[in-house]
C-alpha positions as CSV (number, residue, x, y, z in Angstrom):
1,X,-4.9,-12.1,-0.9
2,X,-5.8,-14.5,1.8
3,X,-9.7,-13.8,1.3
4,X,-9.2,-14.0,-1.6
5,X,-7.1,-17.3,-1.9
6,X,-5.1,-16.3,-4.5
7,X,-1.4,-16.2,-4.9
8,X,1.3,-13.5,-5.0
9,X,1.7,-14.6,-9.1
10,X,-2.5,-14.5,-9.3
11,X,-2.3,-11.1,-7.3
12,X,0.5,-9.5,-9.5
13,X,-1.1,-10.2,-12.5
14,X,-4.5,-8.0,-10.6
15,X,-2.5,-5.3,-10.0
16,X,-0.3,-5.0,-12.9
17,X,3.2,-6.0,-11.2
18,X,5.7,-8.7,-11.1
19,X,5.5,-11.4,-8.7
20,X,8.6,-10.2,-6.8
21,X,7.3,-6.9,-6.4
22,X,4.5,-8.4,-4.6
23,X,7.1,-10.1,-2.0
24,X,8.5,-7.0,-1.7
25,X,5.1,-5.0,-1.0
26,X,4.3,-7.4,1.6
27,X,7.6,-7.1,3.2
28,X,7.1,-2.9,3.6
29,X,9.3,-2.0,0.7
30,X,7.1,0.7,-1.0
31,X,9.8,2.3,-2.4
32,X,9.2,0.5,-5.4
33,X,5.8,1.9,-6.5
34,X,4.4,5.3,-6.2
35,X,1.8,6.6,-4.5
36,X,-0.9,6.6,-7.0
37,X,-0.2,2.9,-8.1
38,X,0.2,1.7,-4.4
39,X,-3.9,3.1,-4.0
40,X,-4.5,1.8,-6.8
41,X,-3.6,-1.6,-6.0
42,X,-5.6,-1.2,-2.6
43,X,-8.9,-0.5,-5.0
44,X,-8.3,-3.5,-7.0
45,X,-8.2,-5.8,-3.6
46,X,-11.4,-3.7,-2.2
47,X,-10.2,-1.4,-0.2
48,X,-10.9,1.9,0.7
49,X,-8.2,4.6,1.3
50,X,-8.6,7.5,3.5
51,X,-5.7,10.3,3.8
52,X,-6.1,12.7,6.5
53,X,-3.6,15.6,7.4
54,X,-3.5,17.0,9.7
55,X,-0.4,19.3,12.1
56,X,1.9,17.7,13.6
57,X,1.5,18.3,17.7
58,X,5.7,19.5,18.0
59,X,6.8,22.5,16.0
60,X,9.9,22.6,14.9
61,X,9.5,18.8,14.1
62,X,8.8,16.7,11.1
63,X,5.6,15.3,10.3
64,X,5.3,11.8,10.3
65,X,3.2,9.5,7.8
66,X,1.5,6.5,9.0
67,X,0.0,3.2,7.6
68,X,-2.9,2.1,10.0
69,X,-4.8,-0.6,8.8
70,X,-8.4,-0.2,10.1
């Protein structure tokens, strides 16, 4: 949005959300989109997504999913 210079309200209407949702996006509360829509909305603002999987070094333990921004 900042490269851009465009608003949450100029971003939402982009992407295909409310204004709000934006706030809450850019607060870390994904909860409120899925997956698909959330790369999806990284497309529309030029980005490209990579998803790599790979094992987690403990056994026994949980993976863990990570947001790195490149």
């Amino acid at each position: 949005m900042a490269e851009r210079e465009i608003t949450q309200t100029e971003a939402a209407k982009l992407v295909g959300v409310k204004q709000p949702n934006i706030s809450k996006l850019l607060q870390g509360q994904f909860k409120l989109v899925s997956v698909e829509k959330l790369l999806r909305m990284l497309a529309v603002f030029d980005q490209d997504v990579e998803i790599k999987i790979k094992p987690h070094r403990k056994r026994g333990e949980g993976g863990r999913i990570t947001f790195i921004r490149a």
